[in-house]
C-alpha positions in Angstrom: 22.3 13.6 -10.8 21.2 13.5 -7.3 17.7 13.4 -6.8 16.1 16.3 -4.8 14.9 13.8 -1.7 17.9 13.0 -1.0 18.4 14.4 2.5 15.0 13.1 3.3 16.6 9.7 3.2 20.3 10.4 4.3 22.0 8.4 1.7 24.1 9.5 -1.1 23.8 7.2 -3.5 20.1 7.7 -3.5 19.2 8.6 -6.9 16.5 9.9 -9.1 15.8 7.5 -12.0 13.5 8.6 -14.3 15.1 7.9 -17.2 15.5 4.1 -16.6 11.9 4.0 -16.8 9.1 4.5 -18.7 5.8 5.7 -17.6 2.7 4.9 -19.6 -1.3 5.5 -19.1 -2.4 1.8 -20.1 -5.9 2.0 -19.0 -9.4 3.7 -17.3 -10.9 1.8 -14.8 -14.9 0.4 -15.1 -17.0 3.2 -13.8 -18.0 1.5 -10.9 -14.5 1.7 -9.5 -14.5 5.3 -9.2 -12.2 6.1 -5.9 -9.0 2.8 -6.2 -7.5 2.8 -2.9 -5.5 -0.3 -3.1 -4.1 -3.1 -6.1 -3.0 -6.6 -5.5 -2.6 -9.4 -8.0 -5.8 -11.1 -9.3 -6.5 -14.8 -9.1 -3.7 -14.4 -12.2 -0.7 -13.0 -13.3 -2.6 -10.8 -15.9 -5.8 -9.6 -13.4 -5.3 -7.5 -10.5 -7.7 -6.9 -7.0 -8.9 -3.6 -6.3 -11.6 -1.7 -4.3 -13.1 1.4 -3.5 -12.5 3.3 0.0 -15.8 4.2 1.9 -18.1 2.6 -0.2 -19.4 -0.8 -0.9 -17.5 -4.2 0.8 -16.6 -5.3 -2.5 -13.7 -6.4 -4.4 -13.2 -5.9 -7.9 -10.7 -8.1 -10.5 -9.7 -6.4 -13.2 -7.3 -6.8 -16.1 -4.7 -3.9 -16.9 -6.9 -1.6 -19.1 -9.2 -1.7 -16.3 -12.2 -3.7 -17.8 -14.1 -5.2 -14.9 -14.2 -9.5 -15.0 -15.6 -9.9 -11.9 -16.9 -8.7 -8.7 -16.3 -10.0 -5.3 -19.0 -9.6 -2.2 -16.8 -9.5 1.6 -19.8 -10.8 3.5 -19.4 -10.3 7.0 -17.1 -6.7 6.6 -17.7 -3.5 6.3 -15.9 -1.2 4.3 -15.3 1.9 6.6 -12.5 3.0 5.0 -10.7 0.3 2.9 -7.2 1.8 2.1 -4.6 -1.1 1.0 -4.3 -4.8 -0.6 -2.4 -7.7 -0.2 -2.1 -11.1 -0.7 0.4 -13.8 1.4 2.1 -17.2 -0.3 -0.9 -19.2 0.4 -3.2 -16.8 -1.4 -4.7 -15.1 1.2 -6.1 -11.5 0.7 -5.9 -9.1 3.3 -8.2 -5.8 3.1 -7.0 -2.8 5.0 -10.0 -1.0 7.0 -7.4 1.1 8.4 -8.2 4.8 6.7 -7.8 6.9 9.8 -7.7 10.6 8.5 -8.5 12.1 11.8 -6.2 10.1 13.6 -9.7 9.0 16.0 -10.2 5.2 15.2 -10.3 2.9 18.1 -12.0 0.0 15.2 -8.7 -0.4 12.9 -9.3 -3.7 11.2 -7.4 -5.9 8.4 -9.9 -8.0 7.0 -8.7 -11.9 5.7 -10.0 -13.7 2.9 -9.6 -16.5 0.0 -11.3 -15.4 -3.1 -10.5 -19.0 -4.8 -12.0 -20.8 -1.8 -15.5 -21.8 -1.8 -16.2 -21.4 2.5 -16.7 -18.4 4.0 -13.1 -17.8 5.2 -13.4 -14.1 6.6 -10.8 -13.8 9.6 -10.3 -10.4 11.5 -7.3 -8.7 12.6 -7.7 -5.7 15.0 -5.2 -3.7 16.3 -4.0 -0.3 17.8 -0.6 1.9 17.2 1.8 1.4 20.4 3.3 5.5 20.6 -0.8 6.7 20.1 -2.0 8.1 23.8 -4.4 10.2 22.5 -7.7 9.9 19.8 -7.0 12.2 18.5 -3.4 13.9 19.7 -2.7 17.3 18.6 -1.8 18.6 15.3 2.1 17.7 14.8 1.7 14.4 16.4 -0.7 13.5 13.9 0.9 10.4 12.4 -1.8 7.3 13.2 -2.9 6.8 9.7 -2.1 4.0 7.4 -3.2 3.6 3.8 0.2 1.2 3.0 1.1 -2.2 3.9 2.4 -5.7 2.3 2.6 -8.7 3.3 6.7 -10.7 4.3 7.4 -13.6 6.1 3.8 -14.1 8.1 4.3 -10.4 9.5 2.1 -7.1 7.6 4.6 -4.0 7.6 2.5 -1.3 7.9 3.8 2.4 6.6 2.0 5.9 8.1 0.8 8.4 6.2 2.9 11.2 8.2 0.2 14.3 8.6 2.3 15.5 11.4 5.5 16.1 12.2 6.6 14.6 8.7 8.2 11.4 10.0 7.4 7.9 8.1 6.6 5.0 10.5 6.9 1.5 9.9 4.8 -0.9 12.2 4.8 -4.6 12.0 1.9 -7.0 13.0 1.2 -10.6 12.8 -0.1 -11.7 9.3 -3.2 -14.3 11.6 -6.6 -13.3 13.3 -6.2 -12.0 16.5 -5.9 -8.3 18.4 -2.3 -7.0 18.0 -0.5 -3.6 19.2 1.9 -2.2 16.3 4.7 -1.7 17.4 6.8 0.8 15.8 10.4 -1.0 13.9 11.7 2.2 12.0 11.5 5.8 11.5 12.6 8.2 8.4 11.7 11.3 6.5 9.8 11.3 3.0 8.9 14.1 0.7 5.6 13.2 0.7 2.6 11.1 2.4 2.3 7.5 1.6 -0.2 5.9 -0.4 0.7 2.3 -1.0 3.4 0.0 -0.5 4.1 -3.4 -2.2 7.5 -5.9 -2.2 8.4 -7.5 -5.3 8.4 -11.3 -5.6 12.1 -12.2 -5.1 11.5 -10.4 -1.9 14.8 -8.5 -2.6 13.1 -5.0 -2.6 10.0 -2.9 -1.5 8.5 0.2 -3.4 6.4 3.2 -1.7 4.3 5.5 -3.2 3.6 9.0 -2.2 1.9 11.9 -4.1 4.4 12.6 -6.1 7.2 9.8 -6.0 7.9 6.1 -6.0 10.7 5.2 -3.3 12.5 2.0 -3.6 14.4 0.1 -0.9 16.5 -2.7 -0.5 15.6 -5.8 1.4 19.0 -7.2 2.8 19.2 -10.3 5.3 15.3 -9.9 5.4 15.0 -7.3 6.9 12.4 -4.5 6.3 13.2 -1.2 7.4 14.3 2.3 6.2 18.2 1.9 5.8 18.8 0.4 2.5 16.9 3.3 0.5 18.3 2.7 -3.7 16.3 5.2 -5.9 12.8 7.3 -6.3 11.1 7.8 -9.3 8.8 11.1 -10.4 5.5 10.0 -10.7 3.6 13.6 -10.6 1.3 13.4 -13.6 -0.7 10.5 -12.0 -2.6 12.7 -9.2 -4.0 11.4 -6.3 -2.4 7.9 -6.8 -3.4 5.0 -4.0 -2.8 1.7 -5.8 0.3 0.0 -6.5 1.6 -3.7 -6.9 4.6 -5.1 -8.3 4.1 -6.4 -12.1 7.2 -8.8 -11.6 10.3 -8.2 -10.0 10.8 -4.9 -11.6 7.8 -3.1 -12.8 4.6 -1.7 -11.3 0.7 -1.1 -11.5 -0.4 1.8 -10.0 -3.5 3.4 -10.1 -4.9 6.4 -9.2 -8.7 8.3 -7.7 -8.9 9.8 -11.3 -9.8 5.8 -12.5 -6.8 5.5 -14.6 -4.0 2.9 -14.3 -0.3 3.2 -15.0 2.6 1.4 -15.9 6.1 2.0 -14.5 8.2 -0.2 -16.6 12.1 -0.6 -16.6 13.6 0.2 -19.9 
């Protein structure tokens, strides 16, 4: 059947898939994470980074029923409002200050770290949206918020969280220190705000969460954008969900502000 967002996307062959996967509660997260904003793989396959938004500057590695192994001090940050995760090829964190519910920020800041080196490695990225004139512009132009990015090819694709006139943005920055202007790459319409956004290893595919769904796209010739949109999947029962991160090529980890972590698996 064709799933109900499909004229959000303007393909076709967009389908709802549901029933090629299967959707369990695998775990509660340690108290102390009691607000996940953000997941990224763990200094393994089997442990995962997250954090809380607008609390402490701390990272937390976790494994999948959400036991808490270790904790991770950013000296030198400061977690205004921590949002997204995620890591590059040469194991490089990057933390997401870049909440911006208000749309006011003139301090938007991706933090950049090495949680297996022993130096203090913290490198700053700052930047500002290129179409944003005013701080903040009125109500339907409200789109200057991010909570999603990944890393691809030494770039960060950054995704809006579309308050105002419903339209999804994709930036694209430099993935190295340094003040940037994002500059805006694609547009599209979602049913729904964005949460998180991760690509899957093989690089052959990138998954967004909203409140609500999980939209997967197509990478083709390495390009990320909006046109190569393949499925969505209902992901309702999971609340205010902020976190996810590819498991493998297939398969997710998403958690949500309720402390509970999911699994999306393909069947």
């Amino acid at each position: 059947m064709f799933c109900g967002c499909n004229d959000h996307v303007g393909n076709e062959s967009f389908r709802q898939e549901n029933e090629k996967y299967k959707i369990t509660k695998v775990g509660v997260l340690n108290s102390k994470i009691n607000e996940s904003s953000g997941l990224e793989i763990g200094s393994s396959d089997t442990t995962f980074y997250t954090m809380n938004d607008n609390t402490w500057n701390e990272i937390y590695e976790i494994n999948q029923t959400g036991d808490l192994l270790r904790t991770h001090l950013i000296e030198g940050s400061k977690n205004q409002d921590w949002e997204e995760l995620t890591k590059d090829n040469k194991g490089n964190l990057y933390i997401g200050d870049v909440g911006n519910n208000n749309n006011t920020r003139k301090d938007l800041k991706i933090y950049i770290t090495n949680l297996a080196s022993s130096k203090d490695s913290l490198q700053t990225i700052t930047f500002n949206y290129e179409d944003q004139k005013d701080f903040p512009p009125c109500k339907q132009e409200k789109n200057f918020d991010c909570e999603a990015f990944f890393w691809f090819q030494d770039s960060l694709y950054l995704f809006s969280k579309n308050r105002g006139d419903k339209t999804e943005k994709l930036y694209v920055i430099p993935a190295k220190a340094g003040n940037y202007t994002a500059k805006v790459c694609h547009k599209t319409k979602l049913k729904g705000m964005v949460t998180a956004a991760d690509i899957n290893p093989e690089g052959n595919k990138f998954a967004l969460l909203t409140y609500g769904y999980i939209y997967i796209f197509d990478v083709i010739n390495k390009q990320i954008n909006f046109s190569s949109p393949r499925s969505c999947i209902k992901f309702s029962k999971a609340k205010q969900a902020e976190g996810l991160v590819f498991i493998n090529n297939d398969d997710f980890l998403i958690s949500n502000e309720e402390s509970y972590l999911f699994k999306v698996k393909k069947k």
